[in-house]
N, C-alpha and C positions, 0 to 999 in steps of 0.2 A: 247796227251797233257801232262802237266807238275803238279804233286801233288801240288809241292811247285819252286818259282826259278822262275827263267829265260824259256824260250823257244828259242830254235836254230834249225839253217836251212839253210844247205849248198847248195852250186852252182856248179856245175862242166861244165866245155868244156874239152872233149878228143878229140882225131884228131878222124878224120870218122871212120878210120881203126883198132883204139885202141880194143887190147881186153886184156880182164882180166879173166879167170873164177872164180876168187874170189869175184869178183865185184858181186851183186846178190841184196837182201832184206839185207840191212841192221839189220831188226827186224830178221831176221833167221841166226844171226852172234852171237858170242857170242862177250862179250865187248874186251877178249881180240884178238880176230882178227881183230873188228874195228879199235884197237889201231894198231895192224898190218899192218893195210892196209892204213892210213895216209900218212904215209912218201913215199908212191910209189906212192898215189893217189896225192899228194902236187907234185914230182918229175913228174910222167907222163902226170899231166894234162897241156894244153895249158892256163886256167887259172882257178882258184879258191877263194872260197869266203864265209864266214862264218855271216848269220845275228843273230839278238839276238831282241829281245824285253821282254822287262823286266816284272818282277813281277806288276809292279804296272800299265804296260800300258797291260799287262792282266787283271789285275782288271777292268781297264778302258774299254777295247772295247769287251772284252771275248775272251777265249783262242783258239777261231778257227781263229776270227779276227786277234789275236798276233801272231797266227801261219803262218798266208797269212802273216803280217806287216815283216816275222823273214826273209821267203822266197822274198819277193820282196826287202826287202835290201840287201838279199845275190847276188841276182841278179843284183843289180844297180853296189855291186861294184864289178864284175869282172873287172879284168883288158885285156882287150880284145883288145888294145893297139898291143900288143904282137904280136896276130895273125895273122895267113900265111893266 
């Protein structure tokens, strides 16, 4: 969970067959390879999605609540349109 701030919570679909060995734990990345690994993971995935729930709707429901609320909007808006 989050000190202070926001909380986020990304979405991903890659095709079946995708691999990456960089892709792994996030937590066992340091920040600048997360930053690394963006623009290939935005580029390779079939679609992606970033949620957020804010400081204040932490306050409100509690940060495991805002954590689920951050992941189910990241999920709502994939664009999955796309998809083969």
């Amino acid at each position: 969970g989050c000190l202070a701030g926001s909380v986020f919570a990304a979405a991903v679909i890659f095709p079946s067959d995708y691999k990456n060995e960089l892709l792994n734990d996030s937590k066992k990345m340091t920040e600048k390879q997360r930053y690394q690994l963006r623009p290939i993971i935005q580029q390779d995935a079939l679609a992606w999605s970033v949620g957020i729930a804010t400081a204040q709707e932490i306050d409100e429901i509690n940060i495991l609540e805002a954590s689920r609320l951050a992941m189910k909007i990241a999920i709502e808006n994939l664009d999955v349109k796309h998809l083969k």
